[in-house]
One Martini backbone bead per residue (centre of mass of N, CA, C, O) as a GRO file, in nm:
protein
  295
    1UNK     BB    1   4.252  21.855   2.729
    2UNK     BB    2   4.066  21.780   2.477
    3UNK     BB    3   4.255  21.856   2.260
    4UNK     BB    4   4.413  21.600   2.267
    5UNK     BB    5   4.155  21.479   2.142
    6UNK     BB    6   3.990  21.270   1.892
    7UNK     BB    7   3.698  21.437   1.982
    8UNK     BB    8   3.323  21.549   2.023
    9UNK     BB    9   3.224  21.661   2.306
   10UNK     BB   10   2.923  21.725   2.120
   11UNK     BB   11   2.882  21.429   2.147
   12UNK     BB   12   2.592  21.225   2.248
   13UNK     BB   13   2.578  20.906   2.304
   14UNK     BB   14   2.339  20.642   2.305
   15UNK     BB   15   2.321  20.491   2.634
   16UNK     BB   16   2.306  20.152   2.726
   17UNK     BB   17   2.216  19.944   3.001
   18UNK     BB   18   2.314  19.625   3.110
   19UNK     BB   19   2.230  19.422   3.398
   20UNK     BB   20   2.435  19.148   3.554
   21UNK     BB   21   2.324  19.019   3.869
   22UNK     BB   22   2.528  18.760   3.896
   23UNK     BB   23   2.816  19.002   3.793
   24UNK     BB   24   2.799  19.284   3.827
   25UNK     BB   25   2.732  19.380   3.520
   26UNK     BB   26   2.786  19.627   3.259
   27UNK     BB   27   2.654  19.662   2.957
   28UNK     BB   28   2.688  19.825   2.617
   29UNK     BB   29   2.505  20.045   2.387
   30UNK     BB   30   2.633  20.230   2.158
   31UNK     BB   31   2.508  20.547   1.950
   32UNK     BB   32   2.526  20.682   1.700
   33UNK     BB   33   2.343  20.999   1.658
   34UNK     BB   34   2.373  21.016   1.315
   35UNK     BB   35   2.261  20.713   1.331
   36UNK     BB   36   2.322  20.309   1.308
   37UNK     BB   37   2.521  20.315   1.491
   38UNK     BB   38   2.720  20.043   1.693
   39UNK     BB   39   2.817  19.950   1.980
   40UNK     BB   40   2.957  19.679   2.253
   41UNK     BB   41   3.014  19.661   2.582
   42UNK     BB   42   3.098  19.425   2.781
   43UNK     BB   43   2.988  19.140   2.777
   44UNK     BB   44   2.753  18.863   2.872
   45UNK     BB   45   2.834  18.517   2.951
   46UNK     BB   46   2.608  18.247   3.107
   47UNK     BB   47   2.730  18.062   3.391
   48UNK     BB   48   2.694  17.755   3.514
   49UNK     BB   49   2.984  17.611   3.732
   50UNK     BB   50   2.854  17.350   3.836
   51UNK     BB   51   2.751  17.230   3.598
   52UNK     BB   52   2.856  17.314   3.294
   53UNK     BB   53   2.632  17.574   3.179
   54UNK     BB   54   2.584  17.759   2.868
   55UNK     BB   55   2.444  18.037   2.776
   56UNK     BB   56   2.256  18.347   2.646
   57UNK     BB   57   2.055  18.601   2.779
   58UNK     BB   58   2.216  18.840   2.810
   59UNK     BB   59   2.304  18.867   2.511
   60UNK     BB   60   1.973  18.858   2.374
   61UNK     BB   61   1.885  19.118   2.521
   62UNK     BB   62   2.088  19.314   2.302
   63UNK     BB   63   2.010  19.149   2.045
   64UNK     BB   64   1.710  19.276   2.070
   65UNK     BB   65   1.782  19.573   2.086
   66UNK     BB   66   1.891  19.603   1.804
   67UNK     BB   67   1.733  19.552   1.688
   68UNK     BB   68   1.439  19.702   1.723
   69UNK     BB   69   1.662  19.958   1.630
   70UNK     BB   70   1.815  19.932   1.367
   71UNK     BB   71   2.056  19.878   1.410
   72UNK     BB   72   2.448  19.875   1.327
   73UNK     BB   73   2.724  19.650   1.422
   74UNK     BB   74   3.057  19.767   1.459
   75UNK     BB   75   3.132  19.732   1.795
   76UNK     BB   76   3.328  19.516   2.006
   77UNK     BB   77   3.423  19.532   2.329
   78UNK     BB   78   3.703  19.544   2.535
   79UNK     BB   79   3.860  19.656   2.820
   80UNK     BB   80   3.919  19.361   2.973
   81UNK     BB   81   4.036  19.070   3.101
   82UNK     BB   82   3.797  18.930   3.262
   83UNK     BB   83   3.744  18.767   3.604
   84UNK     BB   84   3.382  18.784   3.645
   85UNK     BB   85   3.327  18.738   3.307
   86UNK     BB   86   3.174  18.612   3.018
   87UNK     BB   87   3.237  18.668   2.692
   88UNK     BB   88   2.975  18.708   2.426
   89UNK     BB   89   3.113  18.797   2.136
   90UNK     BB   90   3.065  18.540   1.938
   91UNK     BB   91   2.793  18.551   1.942
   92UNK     BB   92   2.712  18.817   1.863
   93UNK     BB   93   2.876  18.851   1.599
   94UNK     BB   94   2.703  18.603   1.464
   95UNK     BB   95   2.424  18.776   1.478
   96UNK     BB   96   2.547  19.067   1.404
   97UNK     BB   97   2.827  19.177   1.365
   98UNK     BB   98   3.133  19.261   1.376
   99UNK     BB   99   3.408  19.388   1.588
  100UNK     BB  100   3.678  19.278   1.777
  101UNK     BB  101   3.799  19.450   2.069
  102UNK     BB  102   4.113  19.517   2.199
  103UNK     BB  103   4.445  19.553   2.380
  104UNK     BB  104   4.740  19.484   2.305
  105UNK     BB  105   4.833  19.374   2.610
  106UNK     BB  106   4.688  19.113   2.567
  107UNK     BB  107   5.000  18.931   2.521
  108UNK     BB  108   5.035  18.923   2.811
  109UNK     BB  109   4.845  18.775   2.917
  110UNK     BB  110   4.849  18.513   2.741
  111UNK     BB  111   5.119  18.439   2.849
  112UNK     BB  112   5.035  18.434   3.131
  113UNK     BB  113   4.820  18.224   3.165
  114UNK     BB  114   4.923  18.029   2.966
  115UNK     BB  115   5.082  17.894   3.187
  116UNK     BB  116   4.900  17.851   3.408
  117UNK     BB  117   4.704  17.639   3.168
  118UNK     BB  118   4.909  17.495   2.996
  119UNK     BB  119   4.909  17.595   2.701
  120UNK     BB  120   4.966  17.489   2.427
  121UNK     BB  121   5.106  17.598   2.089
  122UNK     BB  122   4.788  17.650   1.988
  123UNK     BB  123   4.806  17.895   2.174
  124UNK     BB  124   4.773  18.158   2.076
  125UNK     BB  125   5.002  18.472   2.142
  126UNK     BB  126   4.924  18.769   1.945
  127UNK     BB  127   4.578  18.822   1.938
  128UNK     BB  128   4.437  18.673   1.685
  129UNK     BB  129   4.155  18.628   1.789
  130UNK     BB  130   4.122  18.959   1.716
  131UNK     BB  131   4.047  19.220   1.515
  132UNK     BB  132   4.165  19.417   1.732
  133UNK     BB  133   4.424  19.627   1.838
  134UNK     BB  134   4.491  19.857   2.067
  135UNK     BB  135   4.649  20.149   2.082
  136UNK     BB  136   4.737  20.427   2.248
  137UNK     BB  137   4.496  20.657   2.079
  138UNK     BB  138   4.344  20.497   1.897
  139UNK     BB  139   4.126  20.536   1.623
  140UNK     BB  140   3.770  20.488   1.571
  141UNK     BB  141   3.450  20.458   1.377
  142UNK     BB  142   3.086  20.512   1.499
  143UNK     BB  143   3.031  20.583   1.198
  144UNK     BB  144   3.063  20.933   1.275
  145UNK     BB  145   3.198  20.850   1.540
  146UNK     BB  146   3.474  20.927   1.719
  147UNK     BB  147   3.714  20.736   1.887
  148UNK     BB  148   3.928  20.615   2.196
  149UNK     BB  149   4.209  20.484   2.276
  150UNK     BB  150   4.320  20.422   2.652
  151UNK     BB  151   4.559  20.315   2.843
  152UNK     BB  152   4.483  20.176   3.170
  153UNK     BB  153   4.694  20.035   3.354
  154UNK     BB  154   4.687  19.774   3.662
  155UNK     BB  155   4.481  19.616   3.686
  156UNK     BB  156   4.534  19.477   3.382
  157UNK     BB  157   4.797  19.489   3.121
  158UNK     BB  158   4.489  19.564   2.914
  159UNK     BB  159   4.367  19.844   3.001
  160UNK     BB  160   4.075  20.039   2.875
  161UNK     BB  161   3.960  20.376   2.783
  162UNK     BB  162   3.669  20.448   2.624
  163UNK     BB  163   3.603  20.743   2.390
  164UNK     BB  164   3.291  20.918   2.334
  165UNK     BB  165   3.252  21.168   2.327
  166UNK     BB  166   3.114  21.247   2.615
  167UNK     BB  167   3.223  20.934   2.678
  168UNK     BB  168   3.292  20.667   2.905
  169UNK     BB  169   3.458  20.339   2.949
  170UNK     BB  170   3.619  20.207   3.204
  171UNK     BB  171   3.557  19.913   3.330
  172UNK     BB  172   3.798  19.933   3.628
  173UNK     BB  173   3.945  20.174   3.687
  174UNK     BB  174   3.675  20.226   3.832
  175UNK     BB  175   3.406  20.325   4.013
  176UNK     BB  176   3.194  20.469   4.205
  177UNK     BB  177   3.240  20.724   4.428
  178UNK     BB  178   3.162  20.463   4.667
  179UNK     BB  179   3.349  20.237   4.528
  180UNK     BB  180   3.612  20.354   4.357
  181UNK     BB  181   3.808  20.074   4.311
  182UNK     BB  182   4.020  19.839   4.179
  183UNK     BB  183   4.195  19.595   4.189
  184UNK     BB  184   4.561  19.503   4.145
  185UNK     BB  185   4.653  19.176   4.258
  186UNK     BB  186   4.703  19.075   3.982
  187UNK     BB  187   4.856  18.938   3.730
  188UNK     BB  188   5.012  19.268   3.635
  189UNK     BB  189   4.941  19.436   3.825
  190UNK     BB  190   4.929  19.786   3.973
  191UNK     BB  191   4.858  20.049   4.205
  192UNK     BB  192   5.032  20.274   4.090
  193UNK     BB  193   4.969  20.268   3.798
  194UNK     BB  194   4.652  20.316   3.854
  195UNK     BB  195   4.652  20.572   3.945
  196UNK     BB  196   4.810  20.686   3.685
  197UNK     BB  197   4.556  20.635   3.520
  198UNK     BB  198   4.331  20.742   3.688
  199UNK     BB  199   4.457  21.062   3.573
  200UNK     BB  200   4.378  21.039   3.329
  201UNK     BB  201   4.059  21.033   3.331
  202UNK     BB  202   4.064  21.307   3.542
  203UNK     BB  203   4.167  21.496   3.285
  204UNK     BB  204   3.917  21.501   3.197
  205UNK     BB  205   3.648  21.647   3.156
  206UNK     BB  206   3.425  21.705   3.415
  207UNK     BB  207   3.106  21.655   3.243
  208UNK     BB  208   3.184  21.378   3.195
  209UNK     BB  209   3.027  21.064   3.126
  210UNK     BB  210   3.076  20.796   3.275
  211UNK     BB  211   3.116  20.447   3.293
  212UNK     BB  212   3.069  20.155   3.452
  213UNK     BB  213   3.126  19.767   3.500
  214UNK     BB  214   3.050  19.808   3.823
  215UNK     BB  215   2.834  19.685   4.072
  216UNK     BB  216   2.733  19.701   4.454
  217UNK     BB  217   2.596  19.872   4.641
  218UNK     BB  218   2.683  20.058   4.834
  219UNK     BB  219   2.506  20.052   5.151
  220UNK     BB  220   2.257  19.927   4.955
  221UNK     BB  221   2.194  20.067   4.735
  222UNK     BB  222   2.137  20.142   4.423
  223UNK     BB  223   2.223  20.050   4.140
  224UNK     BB  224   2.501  20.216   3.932
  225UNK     BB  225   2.718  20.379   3.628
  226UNK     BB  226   2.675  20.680   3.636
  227UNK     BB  227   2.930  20.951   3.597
  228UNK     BB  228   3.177  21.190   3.659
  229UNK     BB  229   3.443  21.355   3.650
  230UNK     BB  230   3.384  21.529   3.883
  231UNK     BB  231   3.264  21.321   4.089
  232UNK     BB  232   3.515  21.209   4.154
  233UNK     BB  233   3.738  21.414   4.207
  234UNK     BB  234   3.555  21.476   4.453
  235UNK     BB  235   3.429  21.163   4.590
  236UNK     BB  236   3.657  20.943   4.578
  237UNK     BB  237   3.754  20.738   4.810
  238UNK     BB  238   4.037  20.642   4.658
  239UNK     BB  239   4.077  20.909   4.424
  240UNK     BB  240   3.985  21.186   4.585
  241UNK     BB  241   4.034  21.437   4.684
  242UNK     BB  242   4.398  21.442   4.654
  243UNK     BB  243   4.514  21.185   4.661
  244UNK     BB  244   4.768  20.985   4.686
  245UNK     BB  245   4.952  20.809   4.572
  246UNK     BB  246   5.079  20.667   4.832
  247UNK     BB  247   4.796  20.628   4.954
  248UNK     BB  248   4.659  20.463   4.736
  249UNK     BB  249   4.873  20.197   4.791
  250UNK     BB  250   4.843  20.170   5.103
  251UNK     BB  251   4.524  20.076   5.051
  252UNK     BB  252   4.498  19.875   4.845
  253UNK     BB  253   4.728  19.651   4.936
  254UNK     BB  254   4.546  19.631   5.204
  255UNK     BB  255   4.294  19.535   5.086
  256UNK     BB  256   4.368  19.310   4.862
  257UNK     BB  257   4.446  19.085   5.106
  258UNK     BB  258   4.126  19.057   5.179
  259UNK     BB  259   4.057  18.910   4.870
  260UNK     BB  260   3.873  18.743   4.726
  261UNK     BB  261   3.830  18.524   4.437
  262UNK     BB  262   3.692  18.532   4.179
  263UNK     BB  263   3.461  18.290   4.098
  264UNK     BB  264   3.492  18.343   3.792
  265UNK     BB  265   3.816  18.307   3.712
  266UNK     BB  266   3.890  18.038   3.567
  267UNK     BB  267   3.687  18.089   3.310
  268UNK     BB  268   3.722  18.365   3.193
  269UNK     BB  269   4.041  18.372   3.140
  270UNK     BB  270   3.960  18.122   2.915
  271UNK     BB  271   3.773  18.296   2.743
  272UNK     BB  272   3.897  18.561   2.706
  273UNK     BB  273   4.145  18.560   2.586
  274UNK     BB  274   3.983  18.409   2.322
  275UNK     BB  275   3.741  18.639   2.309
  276UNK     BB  276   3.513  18.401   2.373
  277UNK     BB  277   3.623  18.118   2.353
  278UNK     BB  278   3.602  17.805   2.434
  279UNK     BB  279   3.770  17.597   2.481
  280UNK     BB  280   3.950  17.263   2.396
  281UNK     BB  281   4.015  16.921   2.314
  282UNK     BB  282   4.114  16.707   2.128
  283UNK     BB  283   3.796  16.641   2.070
  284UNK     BB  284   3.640  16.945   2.031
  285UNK     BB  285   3.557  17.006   2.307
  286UNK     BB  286   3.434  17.158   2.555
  287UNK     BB  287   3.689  17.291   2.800
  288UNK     BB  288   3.805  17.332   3.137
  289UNK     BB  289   4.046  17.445   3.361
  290UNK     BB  290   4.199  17.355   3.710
  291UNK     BB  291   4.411  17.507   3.845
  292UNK     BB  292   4.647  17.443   4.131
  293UNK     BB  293   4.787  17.666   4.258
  294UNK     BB  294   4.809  17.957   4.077
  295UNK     BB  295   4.651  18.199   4.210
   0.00000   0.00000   0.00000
């Protein structure tokens, strides 16, 4: 199947992972091996949303290991508009400089939320707040690897997996073999669509090594981010041992009825759709808005 991709999976990216205690969140920053360019998937801004007060603790240890290690960044990636934690894409950005990037049917979820938070006409639904939005299949290139964005909705209709030579990134697409995969039933989600992006993940190579977006440790065990495609397609408790799309969808459906929203579902969502920038009131305060009865 590789030959389909416009990747050279004997390139091996070096790959960090930053845990998120907080939002059990993994970002990460990866480096072409042969020079010193670097990409940034997924990064994590700080929220007290109790308080109503931001920081970026998690961001500065990032921007702190990028510079220590004189890399050179180049893209920052959002694998897609996340529910569970606000990107620090642009904090990252004014330190380090790189193009911010997403899937392009970032402009479904615009237009959804957008009604959702009762948006005027000032927020753009364009993409416009990213550098760039990729269709599926798009290549771009960390230094001198090769990349490519596939498509992968289903959690949410802008998910993307990010293919690195060997390395691939999945953001909510999967969990760990013990964790499965993310829910469909947010605006936009589908089960069925769900499950046949995650196999598009699976028809890449076996030796293929995975990252995932997010951990919690089931069962105890201790956080893990890292595992590979033979490792899903046979032990993946939700689409592993060839279990069917039918068996897939009604296993899901009824998991996800089961589920609270995450807790910081209404901050990201109002944050990731502008690219990672907190909205703002008439008179240019930073502002959130709490819809009642809408999610």
């Amino acid at each position: 199947m590789m030959s389909n991709y416009p990747v050279d999976r004997s390139v091996k990216p070096e790959v960090k992972g930053f845990f998120d205690p907080d939002t059990n969140t993994i970002s990460y920053v990866v480096r072409d091996p042969d020079s010193k360019a670097c990409a940034v998937i997924d990064s994590v801004m700080d929220i007290d949303y109790a308080a109503g007060r931001i920081t970026y603790g998690h961001a500065d240890e990032i921007i702190a290991w990028i510079r220590s290690n004189g890399f050179d960044l180049e893209w920052i990636i959002e694998t897609h508009v996340h529910a569970d934690h606000l990107s620090a894409a642009p904090y990252i950005q004014q330190q380090l400089g790189g193009k911010i990037g997403i899937g392009d049917q970032i402009m479904v979820v615009q237009e959804t939320f957008g009604k959702v938070f009762n948006e005027g006409t000032e927020f753009q639904r364009d993409g416009s707040q990213f550098d760039a939005l990729f269709r599926d299949g798009d290549t771009y290139r960390i230094g001198s690897m090769n990349a490519f964005a596939m498509y992968t909705p289903g959690h949410t209709p802008a998910c993307m997996v990010h293919v690195m030579g060997d390395a691939a990134f999945v953001g909510d697409t999967l969990f760990m073999p013990d964790g499965g995969s993310a829910r469909a039933d947010f605006p936009g989600g589908d089960a069925g669509v769900l499950y046949d992006s995650i196999q598009k993940v699976l028809a890449l190579p076996d030796e293929m090594r995975l990252f995932m977006c997010h951990d919690y440790g089931p069962n105890g065990r201790d956080i893990q981010w890292e595992t590979t495609v033979g490792e899903e397609k046979a032990h993946n408790i939700h689409v592993g041992g060839g279990k069917t799309r039918e068996e897939f969808i009604r296993f899901r459906s009824e998991r996800d009825k089961q589920l609270a929203m995450p807790r910081l579902i209404i901050p990201s969502l109002q944050v990731n759709m502008r690219a990672g920038e907190v909205p703002t009131d008439k008179d240019g305060q930073a502002m959130l808005k709490v819809p009642v009865n809408k999610l």
